[in-house]
PADREN-694997 format. One record per residue (C-alpha): z, x, y; residue in one letter; residue number from 1. Coordinates in steps of 0.02 Angstrom, whole numbers. Layout:
BEGIN
z, x, y, type, seq
Z, X, Y, A, NUM
...
END
This chain:
BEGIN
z, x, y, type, seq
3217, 6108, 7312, X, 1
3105, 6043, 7166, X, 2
3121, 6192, 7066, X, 3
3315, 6161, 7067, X, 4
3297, 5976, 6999, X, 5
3183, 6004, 6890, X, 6
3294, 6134, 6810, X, 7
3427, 5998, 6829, X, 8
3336, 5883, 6740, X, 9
3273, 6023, 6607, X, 10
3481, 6033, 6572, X, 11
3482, 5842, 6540, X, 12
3354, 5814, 6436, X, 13
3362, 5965, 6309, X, 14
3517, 5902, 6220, X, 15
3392, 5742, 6170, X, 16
3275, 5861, 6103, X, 17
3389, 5950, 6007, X, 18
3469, 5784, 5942, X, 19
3301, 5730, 5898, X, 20
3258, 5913, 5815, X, 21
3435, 5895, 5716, X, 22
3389, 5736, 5664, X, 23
3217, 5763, 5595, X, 24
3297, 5924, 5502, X, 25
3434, 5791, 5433, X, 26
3307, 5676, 5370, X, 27
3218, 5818, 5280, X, 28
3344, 5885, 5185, X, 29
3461, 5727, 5156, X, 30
3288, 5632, 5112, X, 31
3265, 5733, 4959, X, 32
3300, 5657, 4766, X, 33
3453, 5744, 4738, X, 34
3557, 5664, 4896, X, 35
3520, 5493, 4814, X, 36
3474, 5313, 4866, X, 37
3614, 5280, 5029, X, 38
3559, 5456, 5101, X, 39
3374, 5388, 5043, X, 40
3400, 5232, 5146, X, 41
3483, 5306, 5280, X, 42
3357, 5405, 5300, X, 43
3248, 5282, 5290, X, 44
3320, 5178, 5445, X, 45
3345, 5377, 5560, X, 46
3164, 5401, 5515, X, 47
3106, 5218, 5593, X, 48
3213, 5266, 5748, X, 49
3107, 5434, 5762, X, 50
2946, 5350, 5740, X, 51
3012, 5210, 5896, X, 52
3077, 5353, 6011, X, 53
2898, 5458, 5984, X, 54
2821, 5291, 6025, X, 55
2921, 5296, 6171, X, 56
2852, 5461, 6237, X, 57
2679, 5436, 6210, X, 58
2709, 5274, 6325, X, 59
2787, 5403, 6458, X, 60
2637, 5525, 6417, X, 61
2526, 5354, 6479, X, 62
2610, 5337, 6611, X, 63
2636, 5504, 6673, X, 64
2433, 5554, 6665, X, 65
2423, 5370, 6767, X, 66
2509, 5422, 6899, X, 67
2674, 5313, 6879, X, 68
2791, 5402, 6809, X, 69
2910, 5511, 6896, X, 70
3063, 5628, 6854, X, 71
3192, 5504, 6903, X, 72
3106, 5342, 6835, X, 73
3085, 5462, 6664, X, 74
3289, 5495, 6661, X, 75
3295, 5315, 6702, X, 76
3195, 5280, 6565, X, 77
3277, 5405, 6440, X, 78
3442, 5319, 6463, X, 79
3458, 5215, 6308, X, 80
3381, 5355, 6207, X, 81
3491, 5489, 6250, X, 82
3639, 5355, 6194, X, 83
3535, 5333, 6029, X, 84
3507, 5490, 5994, X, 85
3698, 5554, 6024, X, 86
3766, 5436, 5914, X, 87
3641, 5460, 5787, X, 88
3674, 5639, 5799, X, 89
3859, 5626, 5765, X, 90
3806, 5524, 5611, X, 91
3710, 5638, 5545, X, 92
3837, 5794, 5583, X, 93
3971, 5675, 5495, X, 94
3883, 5651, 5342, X, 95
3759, 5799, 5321, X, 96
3795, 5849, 5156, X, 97
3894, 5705, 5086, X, 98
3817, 5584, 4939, X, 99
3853, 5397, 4897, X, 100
4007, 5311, 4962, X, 101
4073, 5477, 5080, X, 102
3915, 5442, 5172, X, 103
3942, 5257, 5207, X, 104
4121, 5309, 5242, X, 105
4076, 5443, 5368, X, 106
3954, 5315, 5456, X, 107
4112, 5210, 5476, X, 108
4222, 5331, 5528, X, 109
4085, 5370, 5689, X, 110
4061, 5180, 5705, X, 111
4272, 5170, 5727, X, 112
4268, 5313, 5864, X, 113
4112, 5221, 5957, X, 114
4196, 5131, 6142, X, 115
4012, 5067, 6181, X, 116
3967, 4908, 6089, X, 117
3754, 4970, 6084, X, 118
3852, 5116, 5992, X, 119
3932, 5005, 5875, X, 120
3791, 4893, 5835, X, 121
3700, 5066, 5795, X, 122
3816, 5115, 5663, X, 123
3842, 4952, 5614, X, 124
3648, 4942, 5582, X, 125
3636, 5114, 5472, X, 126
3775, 5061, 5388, X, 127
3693, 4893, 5332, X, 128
3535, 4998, 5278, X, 129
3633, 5150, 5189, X, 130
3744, 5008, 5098, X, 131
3601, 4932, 5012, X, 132
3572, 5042, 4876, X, 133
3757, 5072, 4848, X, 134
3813, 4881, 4826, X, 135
3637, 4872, 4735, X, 136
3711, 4985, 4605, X, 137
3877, 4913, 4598, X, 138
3818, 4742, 4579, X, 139
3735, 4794, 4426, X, 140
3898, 4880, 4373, X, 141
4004, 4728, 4387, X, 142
3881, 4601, 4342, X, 143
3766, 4687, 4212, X, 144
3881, 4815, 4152, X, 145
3746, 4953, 4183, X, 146
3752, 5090, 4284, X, 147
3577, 5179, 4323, X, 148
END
């Protein structure tokens, strides 16, 4: 009975929490100086998503010590995240290791495999943030004839 949907549930869930384990490893190591400014900003833009999804569950904690939250309104609840966090995930498993333009490649590459249009606006989104630093650089290139 219960015990066999919570374990059911359990199953569900503990790919997000892995994702969002991955992910937090990602940002650590990809974050660092030597993976330079589009892993910096990519980073950057994962690391905002984190912060919003741990938002998220201290709203569920709320509402789970007031009494209104139950297993299937959590799931419910978890839906969009456990999209998120998937695509994110094959992001970051695309491009973990990569520096400059590979990166912004990779993220296009996921973004091209994406059916879901919420799937598609996230990589377009991470794209627009881990681009920044790269056109940045060659703007000055082209325009200033520096490269830093």
């Amino acid at each position: 009975g219960t015990d066999v949907s919570n374990v059911s549930f359990l199953r569900k869930v503990l790919p997000l929490c892995e994702q969002v384990a991955a992910l937090q490893h990602f940002v650590k190591v990809q974050g660092q100086y030597e993976y330079g400014t589009v892993n910096h900003a990519l980073c950057a833009a994962i690391r905002d998503l984190l912060r919003e999804f741990a938002i998220k569950v201290t709203q569920f904690e709320h509402s789970l010590r007031a009494g209104a939250l139950t297993i299937a309104r959590l799931w419910c609840l978890l839906q969009p995240s456990i999209d998120t966090f998937t695509v994110l995930h094959r992001v970051a498993s695309r491009v973990y290791g990569c520096i400059g333009g590979p990166v912004l490649n990779g993220i296009e590459e996921v973004m091209s495999q994406c059916s879901l249009s919420t799937a598609q606006d996230l990589c377009e989104f991470l794209l627009q943030q881990a681009s920044r630093p790269y056109f940045e650089t060659v703007s000055q290139w082209i325009y200033e004839g520096r490269l830093e």
